[in-house]
C-alpha positions in Angstrom: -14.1 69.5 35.9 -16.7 67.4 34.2 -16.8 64.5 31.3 -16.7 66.3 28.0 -18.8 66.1 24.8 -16.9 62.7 23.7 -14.7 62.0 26.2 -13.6 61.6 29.9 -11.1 64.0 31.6 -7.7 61.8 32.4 -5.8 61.9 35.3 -3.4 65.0 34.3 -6.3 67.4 32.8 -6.1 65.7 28.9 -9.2 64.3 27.3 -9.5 61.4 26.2 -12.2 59.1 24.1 -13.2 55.5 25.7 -12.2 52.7 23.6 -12.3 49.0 22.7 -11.2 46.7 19.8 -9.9 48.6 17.5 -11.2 52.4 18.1 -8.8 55.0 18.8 -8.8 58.0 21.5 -8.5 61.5 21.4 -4.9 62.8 21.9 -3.0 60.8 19.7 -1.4 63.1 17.8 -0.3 65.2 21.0 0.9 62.0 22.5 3.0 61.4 19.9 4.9 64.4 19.2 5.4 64.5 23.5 7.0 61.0 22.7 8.4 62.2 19.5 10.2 65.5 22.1 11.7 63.7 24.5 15.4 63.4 24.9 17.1 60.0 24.7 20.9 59.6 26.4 23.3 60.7 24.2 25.0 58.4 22.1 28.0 57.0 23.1 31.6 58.9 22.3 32.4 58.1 18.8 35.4 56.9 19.7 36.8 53.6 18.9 38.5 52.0 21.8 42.3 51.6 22.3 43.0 50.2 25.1 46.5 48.5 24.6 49.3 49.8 26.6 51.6 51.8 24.7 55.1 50.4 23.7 58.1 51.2 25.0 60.6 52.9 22.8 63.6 50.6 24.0 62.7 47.6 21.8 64.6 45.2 19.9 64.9 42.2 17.9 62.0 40.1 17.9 61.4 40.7 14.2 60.4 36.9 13.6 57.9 37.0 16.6 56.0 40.2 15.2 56.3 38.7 11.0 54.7 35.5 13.0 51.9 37.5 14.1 50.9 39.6 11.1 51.1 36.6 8.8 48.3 35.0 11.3 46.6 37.8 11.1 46.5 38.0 7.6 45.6 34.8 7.4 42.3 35.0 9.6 41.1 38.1 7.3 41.5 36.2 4.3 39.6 33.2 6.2 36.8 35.5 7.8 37.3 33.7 11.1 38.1 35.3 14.3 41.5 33.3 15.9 43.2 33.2 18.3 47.3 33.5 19.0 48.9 32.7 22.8 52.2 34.2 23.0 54.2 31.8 26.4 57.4 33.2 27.4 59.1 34.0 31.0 57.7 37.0 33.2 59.7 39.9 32.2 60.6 38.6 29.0 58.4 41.3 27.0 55.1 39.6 26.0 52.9 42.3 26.5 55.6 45.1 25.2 56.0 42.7 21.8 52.3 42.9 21.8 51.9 46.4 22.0 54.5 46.7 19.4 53.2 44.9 16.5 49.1 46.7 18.1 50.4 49.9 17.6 51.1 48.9 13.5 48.0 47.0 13.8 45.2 49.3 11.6 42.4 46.2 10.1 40.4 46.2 13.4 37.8 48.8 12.9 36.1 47.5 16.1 39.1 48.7 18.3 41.3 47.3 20.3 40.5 45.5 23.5 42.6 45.0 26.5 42.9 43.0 30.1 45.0 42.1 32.3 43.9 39.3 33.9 46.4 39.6 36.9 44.0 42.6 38.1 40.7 40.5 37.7 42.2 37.3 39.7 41.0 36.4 42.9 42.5 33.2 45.0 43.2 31.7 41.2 40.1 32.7 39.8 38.9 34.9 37.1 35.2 36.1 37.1 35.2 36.3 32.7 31.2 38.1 33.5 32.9 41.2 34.8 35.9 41.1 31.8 32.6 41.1 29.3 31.0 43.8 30.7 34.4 46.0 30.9 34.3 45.1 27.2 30.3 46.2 26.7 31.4 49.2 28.2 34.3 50.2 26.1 32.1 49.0 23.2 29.0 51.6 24.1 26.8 49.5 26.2 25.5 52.1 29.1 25.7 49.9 32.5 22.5 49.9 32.5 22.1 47.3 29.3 24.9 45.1 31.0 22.8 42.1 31.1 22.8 40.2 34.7 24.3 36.6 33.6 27.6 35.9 32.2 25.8 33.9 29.3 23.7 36.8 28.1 26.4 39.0 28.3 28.8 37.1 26.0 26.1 37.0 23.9 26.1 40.7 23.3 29.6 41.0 23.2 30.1 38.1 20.0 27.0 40.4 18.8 28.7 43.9 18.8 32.1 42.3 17.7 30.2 40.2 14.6 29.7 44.0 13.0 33.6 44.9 12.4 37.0 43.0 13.2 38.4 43.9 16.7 41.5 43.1 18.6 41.3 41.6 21.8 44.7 41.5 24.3 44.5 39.2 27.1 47.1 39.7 29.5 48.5 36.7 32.2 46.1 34.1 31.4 46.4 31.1 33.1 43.8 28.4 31.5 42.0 28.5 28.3 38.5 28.9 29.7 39.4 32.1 30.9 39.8 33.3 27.6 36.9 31.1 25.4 34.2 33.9 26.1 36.1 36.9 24.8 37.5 35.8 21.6 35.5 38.5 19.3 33.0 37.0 16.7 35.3 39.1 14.0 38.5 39.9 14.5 41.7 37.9 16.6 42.7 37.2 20.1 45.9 37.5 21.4 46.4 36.1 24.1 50.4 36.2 26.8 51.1 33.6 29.0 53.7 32.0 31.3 52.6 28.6 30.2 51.5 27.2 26.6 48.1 26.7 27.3 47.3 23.3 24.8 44.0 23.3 25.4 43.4 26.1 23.1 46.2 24.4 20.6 43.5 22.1 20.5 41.0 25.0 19.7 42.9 25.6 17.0 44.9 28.7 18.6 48.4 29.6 17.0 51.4 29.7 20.0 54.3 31.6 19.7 57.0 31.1 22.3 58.9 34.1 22.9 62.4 33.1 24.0 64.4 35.6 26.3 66.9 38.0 24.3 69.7 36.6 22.8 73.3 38.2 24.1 73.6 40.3 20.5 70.0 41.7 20.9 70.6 41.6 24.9 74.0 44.1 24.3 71.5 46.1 21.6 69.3 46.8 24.4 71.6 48.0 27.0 73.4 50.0 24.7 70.3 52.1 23.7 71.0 53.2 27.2 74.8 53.1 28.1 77.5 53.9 25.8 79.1 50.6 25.1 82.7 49.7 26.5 85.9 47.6 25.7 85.4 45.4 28.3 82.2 43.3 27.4 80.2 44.7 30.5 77.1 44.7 29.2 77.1 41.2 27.4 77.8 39.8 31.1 75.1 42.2 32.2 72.8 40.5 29.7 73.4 37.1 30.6 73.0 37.8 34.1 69.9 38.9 33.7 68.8 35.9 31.8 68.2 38.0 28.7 65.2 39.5 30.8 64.3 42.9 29.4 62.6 43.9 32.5 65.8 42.9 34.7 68.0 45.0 32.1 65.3 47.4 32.6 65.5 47.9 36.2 69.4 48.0 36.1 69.5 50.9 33.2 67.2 53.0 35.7 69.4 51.9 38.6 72.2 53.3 36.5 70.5 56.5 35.4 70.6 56.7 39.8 74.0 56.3 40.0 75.1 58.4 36.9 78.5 58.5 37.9 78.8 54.3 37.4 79.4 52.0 34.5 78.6 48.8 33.1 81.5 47.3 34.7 79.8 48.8 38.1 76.8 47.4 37.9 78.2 44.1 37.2 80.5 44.4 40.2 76.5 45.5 42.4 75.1 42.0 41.3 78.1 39.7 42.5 77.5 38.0 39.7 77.5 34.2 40.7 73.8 33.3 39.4 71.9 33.9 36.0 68.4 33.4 35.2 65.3 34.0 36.3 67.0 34.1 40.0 69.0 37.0 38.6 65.9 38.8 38.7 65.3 38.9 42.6 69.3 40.1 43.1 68.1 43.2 40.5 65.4 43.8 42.5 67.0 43.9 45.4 69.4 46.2 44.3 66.6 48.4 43.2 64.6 48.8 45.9 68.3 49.6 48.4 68.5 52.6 46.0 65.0 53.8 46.9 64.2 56.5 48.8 62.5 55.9 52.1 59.1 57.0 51.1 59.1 54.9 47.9 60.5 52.2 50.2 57.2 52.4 52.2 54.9 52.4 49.1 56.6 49.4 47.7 56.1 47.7 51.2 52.8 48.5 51.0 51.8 47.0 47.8 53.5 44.2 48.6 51.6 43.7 52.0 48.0 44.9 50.4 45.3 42.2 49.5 44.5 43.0 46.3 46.0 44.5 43.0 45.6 47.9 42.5 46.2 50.9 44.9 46.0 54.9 44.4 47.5 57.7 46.2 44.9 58.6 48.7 45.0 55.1 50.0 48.8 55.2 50.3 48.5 58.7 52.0 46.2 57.0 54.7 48.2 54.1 55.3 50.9 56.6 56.0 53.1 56.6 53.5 54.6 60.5 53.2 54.5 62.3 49.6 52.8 59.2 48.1 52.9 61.2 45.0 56.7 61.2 44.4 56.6 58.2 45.5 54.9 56.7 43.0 56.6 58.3 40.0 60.1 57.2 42.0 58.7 53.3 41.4 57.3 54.1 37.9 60.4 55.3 36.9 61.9 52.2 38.6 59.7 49.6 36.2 58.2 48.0 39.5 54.9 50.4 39.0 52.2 50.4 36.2 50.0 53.0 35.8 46.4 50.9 35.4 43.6 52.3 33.3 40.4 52.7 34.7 37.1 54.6 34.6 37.4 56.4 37.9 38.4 59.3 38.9 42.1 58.7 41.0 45.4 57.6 39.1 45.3 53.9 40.0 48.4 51.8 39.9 50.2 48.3 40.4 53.2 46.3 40.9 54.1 44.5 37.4 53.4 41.3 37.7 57.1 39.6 37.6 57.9 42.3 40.8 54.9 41.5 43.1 56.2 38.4 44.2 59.3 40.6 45.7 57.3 43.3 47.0 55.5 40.7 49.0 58.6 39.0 50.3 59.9 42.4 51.7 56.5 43.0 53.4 56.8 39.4 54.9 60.1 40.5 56.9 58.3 43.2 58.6 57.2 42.9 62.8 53.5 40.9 62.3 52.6 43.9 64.8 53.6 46.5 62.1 52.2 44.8 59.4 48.3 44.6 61.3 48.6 48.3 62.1 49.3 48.5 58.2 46.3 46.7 57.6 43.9 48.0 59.9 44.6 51.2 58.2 44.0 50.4 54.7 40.2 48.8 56.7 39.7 51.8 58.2 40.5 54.1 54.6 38.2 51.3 52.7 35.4 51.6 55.5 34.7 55.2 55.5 35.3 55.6 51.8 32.5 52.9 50.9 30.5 54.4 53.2 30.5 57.5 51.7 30.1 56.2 48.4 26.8 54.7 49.4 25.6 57.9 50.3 26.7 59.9 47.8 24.8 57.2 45.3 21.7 55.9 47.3 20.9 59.0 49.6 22.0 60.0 52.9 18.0 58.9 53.6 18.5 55.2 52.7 18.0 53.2 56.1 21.7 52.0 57.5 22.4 49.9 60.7 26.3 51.4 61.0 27.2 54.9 61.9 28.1 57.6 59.4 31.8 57.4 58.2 34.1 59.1 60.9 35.7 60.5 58.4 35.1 63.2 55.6 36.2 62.6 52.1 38.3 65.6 51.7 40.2 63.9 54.9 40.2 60.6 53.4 42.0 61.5 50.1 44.7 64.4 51.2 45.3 65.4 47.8 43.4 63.3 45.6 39.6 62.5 46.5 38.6 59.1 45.4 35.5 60.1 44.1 33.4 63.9 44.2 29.6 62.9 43.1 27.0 60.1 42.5 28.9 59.3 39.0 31.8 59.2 40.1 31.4 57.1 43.4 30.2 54.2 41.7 33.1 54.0 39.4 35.4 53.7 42.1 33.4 51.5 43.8 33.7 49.2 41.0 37.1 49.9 40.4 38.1 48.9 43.8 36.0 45.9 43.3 38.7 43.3 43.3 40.5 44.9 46.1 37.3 45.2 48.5 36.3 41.2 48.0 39.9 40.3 49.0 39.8 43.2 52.4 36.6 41.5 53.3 38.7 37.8 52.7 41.2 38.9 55.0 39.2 40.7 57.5 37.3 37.7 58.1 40.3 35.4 58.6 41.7 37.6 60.9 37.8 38.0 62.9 37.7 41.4 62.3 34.1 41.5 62.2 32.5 44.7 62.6 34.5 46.0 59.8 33.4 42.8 57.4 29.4 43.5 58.2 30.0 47.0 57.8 31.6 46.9 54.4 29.1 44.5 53.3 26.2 46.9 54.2 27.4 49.5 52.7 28.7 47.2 49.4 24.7 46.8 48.5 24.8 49.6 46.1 27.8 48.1 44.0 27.0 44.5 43.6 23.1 45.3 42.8 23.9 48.3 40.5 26.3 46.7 38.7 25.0 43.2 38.8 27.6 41.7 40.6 26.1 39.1 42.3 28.3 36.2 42.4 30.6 38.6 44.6 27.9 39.5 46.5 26.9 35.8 47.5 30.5 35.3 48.9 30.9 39.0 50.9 27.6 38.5 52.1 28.1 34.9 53.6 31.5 36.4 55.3 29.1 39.2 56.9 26.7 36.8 58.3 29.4 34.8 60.3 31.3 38.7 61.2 27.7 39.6 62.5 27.4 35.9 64.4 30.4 36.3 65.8 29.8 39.8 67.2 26.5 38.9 68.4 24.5 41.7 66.0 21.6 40.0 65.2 20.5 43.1 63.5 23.0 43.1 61.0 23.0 39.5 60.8 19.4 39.9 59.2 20.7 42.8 57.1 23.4 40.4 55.6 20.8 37.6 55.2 18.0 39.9 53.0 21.1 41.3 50.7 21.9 38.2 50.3 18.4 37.0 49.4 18.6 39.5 47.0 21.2 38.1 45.0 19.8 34.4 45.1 17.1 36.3 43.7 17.9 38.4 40.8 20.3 34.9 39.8 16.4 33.1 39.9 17.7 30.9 42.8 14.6 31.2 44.6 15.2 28.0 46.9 18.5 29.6 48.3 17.0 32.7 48.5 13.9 31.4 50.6 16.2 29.4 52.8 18.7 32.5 53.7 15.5 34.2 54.7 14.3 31.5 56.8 17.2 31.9 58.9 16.8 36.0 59.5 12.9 35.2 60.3 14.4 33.1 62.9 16.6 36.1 64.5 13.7 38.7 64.4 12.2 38.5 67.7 15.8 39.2 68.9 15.2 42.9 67.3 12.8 45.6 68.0 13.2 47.3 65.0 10.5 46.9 62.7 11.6 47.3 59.3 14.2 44.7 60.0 10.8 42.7 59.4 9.5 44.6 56.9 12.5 44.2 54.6 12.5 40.3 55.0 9.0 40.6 54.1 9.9 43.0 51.0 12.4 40.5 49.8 10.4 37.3 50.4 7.3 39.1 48.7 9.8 39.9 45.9 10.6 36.2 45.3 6.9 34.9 45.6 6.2 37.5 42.8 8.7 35.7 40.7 7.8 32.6 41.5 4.0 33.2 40.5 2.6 32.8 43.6 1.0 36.0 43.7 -1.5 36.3 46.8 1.8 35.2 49.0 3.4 37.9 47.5 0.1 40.1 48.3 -0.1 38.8 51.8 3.8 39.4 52.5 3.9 43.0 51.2 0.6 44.1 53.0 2.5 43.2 56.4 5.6 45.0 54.9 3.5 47.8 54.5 2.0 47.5 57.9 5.8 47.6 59.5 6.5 51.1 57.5 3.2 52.5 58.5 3.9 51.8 61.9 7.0 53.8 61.7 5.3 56.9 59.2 8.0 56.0 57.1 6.9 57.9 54.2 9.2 56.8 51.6 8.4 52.9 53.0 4.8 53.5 53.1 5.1 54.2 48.9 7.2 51.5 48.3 5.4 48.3 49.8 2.3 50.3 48.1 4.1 50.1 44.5 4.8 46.6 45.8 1.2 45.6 46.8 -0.1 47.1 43.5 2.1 44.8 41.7 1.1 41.7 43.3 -2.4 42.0 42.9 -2.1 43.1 39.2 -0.4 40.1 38.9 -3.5 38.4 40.6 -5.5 39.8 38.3 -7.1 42.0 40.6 -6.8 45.4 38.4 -9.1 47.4 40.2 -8.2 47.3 44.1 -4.3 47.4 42.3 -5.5 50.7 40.9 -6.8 51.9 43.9 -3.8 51.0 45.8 -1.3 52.7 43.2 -3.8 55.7 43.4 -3.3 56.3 46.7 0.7 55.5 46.8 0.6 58.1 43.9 -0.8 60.9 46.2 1.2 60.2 48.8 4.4 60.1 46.3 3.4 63.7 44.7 2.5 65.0 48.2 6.0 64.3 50.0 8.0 65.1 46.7 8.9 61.4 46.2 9.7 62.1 42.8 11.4 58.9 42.2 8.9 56.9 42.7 6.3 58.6 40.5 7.9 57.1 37.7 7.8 53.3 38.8 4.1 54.2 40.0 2.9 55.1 36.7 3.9 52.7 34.8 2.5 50.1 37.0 -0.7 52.3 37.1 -0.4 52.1 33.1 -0.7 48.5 33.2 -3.7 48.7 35.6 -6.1 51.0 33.6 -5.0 49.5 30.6 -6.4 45.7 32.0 -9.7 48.0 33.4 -10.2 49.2 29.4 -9.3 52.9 30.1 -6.4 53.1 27.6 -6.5 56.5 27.5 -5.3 57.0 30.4 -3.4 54.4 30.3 -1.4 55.9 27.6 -1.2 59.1 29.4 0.0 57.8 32.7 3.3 55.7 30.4 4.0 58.3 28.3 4.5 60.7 31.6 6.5 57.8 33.2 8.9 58.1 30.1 9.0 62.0 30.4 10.0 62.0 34.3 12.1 59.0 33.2 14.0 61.0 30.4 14.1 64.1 32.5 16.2 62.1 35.5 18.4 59.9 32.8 16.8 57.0 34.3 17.6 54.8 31.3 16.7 51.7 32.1 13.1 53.2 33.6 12.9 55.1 30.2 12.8 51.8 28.0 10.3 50.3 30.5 7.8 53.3 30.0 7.9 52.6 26.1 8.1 49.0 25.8 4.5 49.4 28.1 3.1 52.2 25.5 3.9 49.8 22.8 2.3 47.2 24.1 -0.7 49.5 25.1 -0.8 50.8 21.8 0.1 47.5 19.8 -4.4 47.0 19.3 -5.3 50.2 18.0 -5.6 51.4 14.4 -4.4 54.7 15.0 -0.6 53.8 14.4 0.3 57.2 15.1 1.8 57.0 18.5 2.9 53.4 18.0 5.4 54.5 15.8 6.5 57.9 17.7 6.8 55.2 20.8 8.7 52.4 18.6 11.0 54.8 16.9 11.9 56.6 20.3 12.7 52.6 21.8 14.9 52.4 18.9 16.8 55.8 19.4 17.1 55.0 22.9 18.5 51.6 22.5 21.2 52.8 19.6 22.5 55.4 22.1 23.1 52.9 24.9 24.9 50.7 23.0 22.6 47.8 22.1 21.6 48.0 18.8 17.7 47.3 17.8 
């Protein structure tokens, strides 16, 4: 097919007039209404988040406590300033259920209601506030991918989204104020529970409420909701036993409903009474956990003797604890278990936070031999089911060092399979988060190091998907010394170039240069080439971002080189995306085009479908510097229609912020505004608002 009267033939068959300054091309019009047709993500559920616990129905007193907090909150609407209130009692004494109380009256926050428990987010004393923020651009409508990379940009957006309409924000088991600084809402109040009072934020200006345990009249109130009341003044001995605790009186009214056959008087008699108090609480506890069955006995073990926070059925099932199910209703009905919300697919639970410290002496008084065997299977559950999560989200053809998962999921979960597609897999990935950064703690204290390396190979899909790098800096450090210690200098170089990759989407390209230095060093203990040609990949990456583009140039050409050597297909495309890039960047546009040309073919001829997308709107950018903006335009508006068609979100937005810009010099505003309106649509459905 030859030029036409006006007009040269583009790459897909359209025509298309040459232009310059301000001229405009043919095809316009049919550009724009192919922009104008294609299909954005849907909007997020109109549904305004709730995510504060529900109260419990056996709840007394506090009626100056809950008049304290609505006169505050009053106070801050009439003010129009957001606030915040700290609420310091006991553990057990019914912060968070007093919370949930006056929440569940609480109707002025149009924004919704927030929640976190900071107890599941704590790591060795620490709370990473970044991943709270993006729980909270999540439940606010932000698709993941528009959860910016650093902390600061992230609690940006969330005072932005919260400036619109008041929201209430719970904060669970905070420790110190800075944990809490970032998520107070632009609009709206911050209520904060705490063990301690926190004066740093008195200073702030915060409002603290200390919530004193139940007095013996409101104590006997509470225990007779459940137990008929008797002459002989049972229950107000129960109540002081128990410190006034309502979680103590808790756990003895479920004992009780146990033994239905005892009183008052019996319980009493159970406890030896001879201490009150917060010590009361571990003699209530004990007596709980003697009344359990043996299979709850186990779970409660378990949880105790487990690394991190959460746990879920299929995980108790394979560290062999029998009809994990019952189980874990016997505990929830016991008030040691909390059922935690969470995006992914299993029921996920954990011990309240007053109990865990009793769960975990329990666990301490088993054999240390019982307790490793324990341990080694929760590794073993965690091993196979991230590895089949990175398949199941990155292709069984990504390139992996380990062996395939010995495992199938179906014989991972019994019952209840952690996860069943792509979606779903990297939900529970990040949902297990937490709990997989302290596995990979303890692993590598106790030198077991082909697990640690293994986990952090297969943990690459999480912590760059989701942006967690900070977490992937520390795993990736432990799974350098695992893979030194087990003399694998394969994997060590595998740990070093994830690692690189973190340094370098933070912008630490020093670190990031000096972690590869180290893996150059191990390569001519490997024979496998695209060891070398990742390293290469990765330090081309950061020489991109540094500007120093005919590095970059030079250092994907030999990454190129390695995945030719191999006919790695896929590889071969790749590098040659990468190549194209660099010497765009150089301002080279022409052997750029060539190169993305040819990558393109290649792409189309092997059904690399993925990468046609990323190809053309590179290729965009290179005829649009060589004056062909005709196809220019054609090649971005296809990369936004394979882009659309595959929910590729982030991709989608790329394609039309480079049609704008391609578009921004011509007169013809017709597909500008098609391409600026579509940017808009797209960017209202994922949560961030134009």
């Amino acid at each position: 097919m030859g030029e036409r009267e006006g007009g040269r033939v583009g790459e897909s068959g359209s025509t298309y007039n040459s232009i310059s300054g301000n001229a405009t091309f043919f095809g316009t019009v049919v550009m724009a209404e192919r922009v104008g047709s294609l299909t954005p993500p849907p909007g997020p559920p109109q549904v305004t988040p709730r995510q504060i616990p529900l109260g419990t129905p056996q709840f007394v007193n506090r009626t100056a406590e809950l008049d304290r907090l609505d006169s505050v909150a009053r106070a801050l609407r009439t003010a129009r300033t957001p606030g915040v209130v700290v609420l310091t009692g006991l553990g057990g004494v019914g912060k968070t259920a007093l919370v949930a109380r006056w929440a569940a009256e609480a109707q002025d926050y149009p924004g919704g209601h927030l929640y976190v428990n900071l107890a599941d987010r704590r790591q060795d004393g620490a709370v990473d506030v970044g991943d709270v923020l993006a729980r909270f651009l999540r439940a606010l409508g932000v698709h993941p991918d528009y959860v910016p990379a650093e902390p600061d940009e992230r609690a940006a957006l969330y005072r932005s989204l919260t400036a619109q309409r008041d929201t209430l924000v719970v904060v669970d088991n905070v420790w110190q104020a800075p944990e809490i600084r970032p998520l107070v809402p632009a609009a709206g109040l911050l209520v904060a529970t705490s063990r301690t009072r926190l004066p740093g934020l008195a200073r702030d200006g915060a409002v603290l409420i200390d919530l004193d345990p139940l007095d013996e009249s409101a104590g006997v109130e509470l225990v007779h909701r459940w137990r008929a009341p008797g002459p002989d003044g049972a229950a107000a001995e129960l109540v002081r036993f128990c410190g006034g605790l309502p979680l103590a009186l808790g756990v003895v009214g479920d004992w009780l409903d146990e033994h239905s056959h005892l009183g008052l008087s019996d319980a009493v008699a159970e406890l030896c009474v001879g201490e009150d108090g917060i010590e009361a609480v571990t003699t209530v506890l004990d007596m709980m956990y003697g009344s359990l069955p043996e299979p709850a006995r186990l779970l409660y073990r378990l949880l105790g003797l487990l690394p991190g926070t959460t746990a879920t059925g299929s995980l108790a099932t394979a560290a062999g604890v029998p009809e994990a199910g019952r189980a874990v209703a016997r505990l929830i009905s016991a008030r040691s278990l909390e059922v935690v919300a969470s995006l992914d697919r299993p029921v996920r639970f954990r011990l309240h936070d007053v109990v865990r410290p009793h769960a975990r002496r329990i666990a301490r008084e088993l054999p240390e031999a019982q307790r490793t065997a324990v341990l080694r299977d929760v590794a073993a559950y965690y091993l196979d089911a991230v590895a089949h999560a990175d398949v199941l989200v990155l292709g069984a053809g990504r390139w992996r060092i380990q062996s395939p998962p010995g495992r199938s999921l179906a014989e991972l979960g019994g019952r209840e399979t952690p996860f069943t597609d792509k979606a779903e897999a990297i939900e529970w990935l990040d949902a297990e988060r937490g709990n997989l950064l302290s596995l990979l703690r303890l692993a590598a204290e106790r030198h077991w190091d082909e697990t640690v390396w293994q986990l952090c190979e297969s943990l690459w899909v999480l912590y760059h998907s989701r942006k967690h790098h900070l977490d992937s800096i520390e795993a990736h450090t432990l799974g350098i010394g695992a893979a030194r210690r087990c003399g694998r200098p394969d994997a060590e170089i595998r740990m070093r170039n994830q690692l690189a990759r973190a340094h370098y989407e933070l912008g630490a390209y020093e670190e990031a240069h000096q972690v590869l230095d180290g893996a150059g060093e191990l390569l001519r203990q490997v024979t496998d080439a695209r060891l070398g040609g990742a390293l290469w990949e990765t330090r081309g990456l950061v020489s991109l971002a540094e500007g120093a583009y005919e590095d970059a140039h030079a250092l994907f050409l030999k990454a190129l080189e390695a995945n030719a050597a191999r006919n790695d297909t896929h590889g071969i495309v790749v590098q040659s995306y990468n190549v194209g890039q660099a010497l765009l960047a150089a301002g080279r546009a022409e052997e750029a085009l060539a190169v993305l040309d040819e990558a393109y073919a290649t792409a189309e001829g092997s059904g690399n479908t993925g990468m046609l997308l990323r190809l053309d709107i590179v290729r965009a950018r290179a005829l649009h510097a060589l004056g062909h903006s005709g196809p220019a335009a054609e090649a971005a508006v296809r990369a936004a229609e394979q882009a659309s068609g595959s929910r590729q979100h982030a991709k989608f937005d790329q394609a039309l912020v480079v049609l704008s810009e391609l578009t921004a010099g011509v007169s013809d505003t017709t597909l500008r505004a098609a391409c600026e309106a579509k940017l808009a649509e797209l960017r209202r459905n994922v949560g961030v608002r134009p």
